[in-house]
C-alpha positions as CSV (number, residue, x, y, z in Angstrom):
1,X,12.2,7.9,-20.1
2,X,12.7,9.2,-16.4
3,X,9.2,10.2,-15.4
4,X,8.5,11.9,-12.1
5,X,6.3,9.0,-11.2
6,X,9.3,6.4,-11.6
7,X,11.4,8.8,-9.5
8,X,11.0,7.6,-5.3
9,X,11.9,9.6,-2.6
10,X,11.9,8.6,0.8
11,X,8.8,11.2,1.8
12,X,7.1,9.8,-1.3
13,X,7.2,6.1,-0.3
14,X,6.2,7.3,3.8
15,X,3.1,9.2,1.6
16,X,2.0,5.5,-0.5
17,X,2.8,3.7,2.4
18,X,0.3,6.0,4.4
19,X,-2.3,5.6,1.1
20,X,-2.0,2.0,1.3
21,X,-3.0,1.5,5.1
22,X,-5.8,3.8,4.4
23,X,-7.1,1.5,2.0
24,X,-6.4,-1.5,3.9
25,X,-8.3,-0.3,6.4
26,X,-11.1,0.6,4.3
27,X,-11.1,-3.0,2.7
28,X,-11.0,-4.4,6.1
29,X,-14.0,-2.3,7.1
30,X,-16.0,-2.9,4.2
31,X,-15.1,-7.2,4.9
32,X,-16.8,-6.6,8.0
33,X,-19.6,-5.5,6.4
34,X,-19.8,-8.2,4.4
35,X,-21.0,-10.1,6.7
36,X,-23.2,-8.4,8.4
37,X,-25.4,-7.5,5.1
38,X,-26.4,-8.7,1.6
39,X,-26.4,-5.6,-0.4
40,X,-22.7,-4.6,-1.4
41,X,-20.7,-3.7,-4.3
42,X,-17.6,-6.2,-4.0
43,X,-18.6,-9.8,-3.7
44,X,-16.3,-10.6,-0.3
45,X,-13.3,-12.5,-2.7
46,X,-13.3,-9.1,-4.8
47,X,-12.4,-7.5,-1.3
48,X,-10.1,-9.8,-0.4
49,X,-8.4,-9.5,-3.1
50,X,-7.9,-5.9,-3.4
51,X,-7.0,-6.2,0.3
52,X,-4.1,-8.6,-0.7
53,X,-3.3,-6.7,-3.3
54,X,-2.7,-3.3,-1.0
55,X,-0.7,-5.7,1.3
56,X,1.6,-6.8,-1.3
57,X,2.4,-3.7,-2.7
58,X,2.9,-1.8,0.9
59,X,5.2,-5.0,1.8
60,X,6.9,-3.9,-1.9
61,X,7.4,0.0,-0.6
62,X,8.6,-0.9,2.4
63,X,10.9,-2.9,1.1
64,X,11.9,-0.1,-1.2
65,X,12.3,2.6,1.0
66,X,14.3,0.7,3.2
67,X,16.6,0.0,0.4
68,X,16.6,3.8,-0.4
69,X,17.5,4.9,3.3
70,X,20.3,2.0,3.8
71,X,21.6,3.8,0.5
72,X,21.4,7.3,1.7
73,X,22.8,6.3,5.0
74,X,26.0,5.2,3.4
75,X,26.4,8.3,1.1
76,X,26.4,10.6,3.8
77,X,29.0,8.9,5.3
């Protein structure tokens, strides 16, 4: 099955790329936080998890997009 989900284009992987900063900075706010008060939703590993998580899979997109443009470099040539 080709899904549109399973199909990347560079603009899509700049737009989860974008998403994934946003969260890592939210993550890295709410870490703050963490520290500076008791009540909280996510104990501080369940942040820094997710946070490591985000990081991983924005360090996977990168990757791939840079993969895709090397590619679409060399078929316009």
């Amino acid at each position: 099955m080709n899904a549109k989900d399973n199909n990347f284009t560079l603009n899509k992987f700049d737009d989860r790329i974008k998403r994934l900063d946003e969260h890592i900075a939210l993550f890295m706010e709410e870490l703050d936080s963490c520290d500076q008060e008791e009540s909280r939703n996510l104990s501080k590993e369940e942040l820094q998890h997710k946070l490591n998580v985000c990081k991983e899979r924005k360090g996977r997109y990168e990757t791939y997009r840079n993969t895709l443009e090397i590619k679409s470099v060399c078929f316009r040539k």
